[in-house]
N, C-alpha and C positions, 0 to 999 in steps of 0.2 A: 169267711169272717176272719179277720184279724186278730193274730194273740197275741199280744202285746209282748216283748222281747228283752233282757234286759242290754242295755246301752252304755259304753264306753263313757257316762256322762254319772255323775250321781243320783241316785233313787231318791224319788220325791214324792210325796203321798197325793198322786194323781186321784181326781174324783174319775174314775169309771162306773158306766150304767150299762144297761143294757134294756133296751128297747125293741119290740118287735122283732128278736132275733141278730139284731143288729147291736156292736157297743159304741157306747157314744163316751168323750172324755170331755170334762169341762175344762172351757180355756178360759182361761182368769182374766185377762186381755179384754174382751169381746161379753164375756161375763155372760155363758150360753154353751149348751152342749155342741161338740160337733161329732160329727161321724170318723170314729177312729180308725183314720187309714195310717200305712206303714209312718209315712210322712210325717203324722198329725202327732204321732208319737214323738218323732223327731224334733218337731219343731214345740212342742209342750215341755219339751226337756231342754230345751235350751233354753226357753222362754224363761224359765226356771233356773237355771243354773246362770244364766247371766244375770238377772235381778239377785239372787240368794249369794252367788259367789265373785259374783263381778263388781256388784252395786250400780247395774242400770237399772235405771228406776223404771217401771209398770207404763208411769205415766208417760215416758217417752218412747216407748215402742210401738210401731204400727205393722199390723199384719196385713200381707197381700196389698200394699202400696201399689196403685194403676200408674202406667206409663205407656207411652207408645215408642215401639221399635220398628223404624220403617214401614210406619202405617197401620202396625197392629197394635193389639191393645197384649199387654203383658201384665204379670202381677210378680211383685217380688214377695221372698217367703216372709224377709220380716226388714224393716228397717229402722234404724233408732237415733234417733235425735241430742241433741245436746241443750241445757236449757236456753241458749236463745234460737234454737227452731231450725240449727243448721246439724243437717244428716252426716252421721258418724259412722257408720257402722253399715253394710248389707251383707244379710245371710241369704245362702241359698242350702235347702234343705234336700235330702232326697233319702228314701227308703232303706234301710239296712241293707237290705239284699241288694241296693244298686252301689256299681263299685264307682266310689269319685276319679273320673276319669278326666281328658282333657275334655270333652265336651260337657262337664258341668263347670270347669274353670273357664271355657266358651260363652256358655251363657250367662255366668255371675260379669265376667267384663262385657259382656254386649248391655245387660241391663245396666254396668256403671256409668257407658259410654252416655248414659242420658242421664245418670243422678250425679257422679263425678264425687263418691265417698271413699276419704281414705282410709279406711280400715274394712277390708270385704272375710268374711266367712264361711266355708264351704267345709258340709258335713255330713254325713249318713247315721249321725249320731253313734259308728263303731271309729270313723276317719274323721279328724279334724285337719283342717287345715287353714289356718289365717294369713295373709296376706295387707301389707300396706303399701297404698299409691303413693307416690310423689310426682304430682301434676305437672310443676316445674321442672322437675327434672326431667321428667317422661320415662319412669323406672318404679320398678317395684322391690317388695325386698318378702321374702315369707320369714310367718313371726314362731317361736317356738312355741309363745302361749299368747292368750289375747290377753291385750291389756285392761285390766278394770279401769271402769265409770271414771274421769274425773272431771267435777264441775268446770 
């Protein structure tokens, strides 16, 4: 089982249960417990700290977004919109204990190569690292901090 960790990110008065031996964190998103894996931490704390200190709003995030990559079906960890419906933003989350290597910067661009969002984030929630496309250009630039929300 899972003991939740603390993170590189700020403390947020997550709902944790625990159930049949197992803990469960409620994700506000989805409005439902899930089963708290290293990830789910990860990705509950961003979910968090971008809506509380970014000001993206609740309403324009979606988790685990479907796409297909060369035939398979993929999920991204959270993707976020702008309000007229065009994607801003994609995170890709992974465990504290996994080090962000280039094969999580692999897989955050294999999934943009099918959604084409410029602003990507990639995190273990102890490493942040942000990144902006520029399409036209065919270049990229890494960001110190990510930029907050704006309409």
């Amino acid at each position: 089982m899972f003991e939740p960790i603390p993170l590189n990110l700020p403390a947020y008065p997550s709902k944790i249960t625990k159930k049949t031996n197992k803990l469960f964190i409620f994700d506000e998103l989805r409005k439902k417990d899930l089963v708290l894996t290293p990830e789910e931490w990860v990705r509950q704390h961003w979910i968090n700290y971008l809506h509380v200190h970014k000001n993206y709003p609740k309403s324009l995030m979606q988790i685990e977004g479907g796409l297909k990559l060369n035939s398979l079906q993929k999920r991204s960890d959270l993707l976020i919109y702008n309000s007229l419906g065009e994607k801003i933003l994609l995170a890709e989350f992974k465990a504290p204990s996994v080090k962000i290597t280039e094969k999580a910067f692999q897989q955050v661009a294999n999934y943009n190569s099918i959604h084409k969002i410029p602003l990507l984030l990639v995190s273990n929630g102890i490493q942040h690292h942000y990144c902006r496309i520029d399409f036209e250009q065919n270049s990229f630039e890494f960001l110190a901090d990510l930029p907050a929300y704006r309409i």
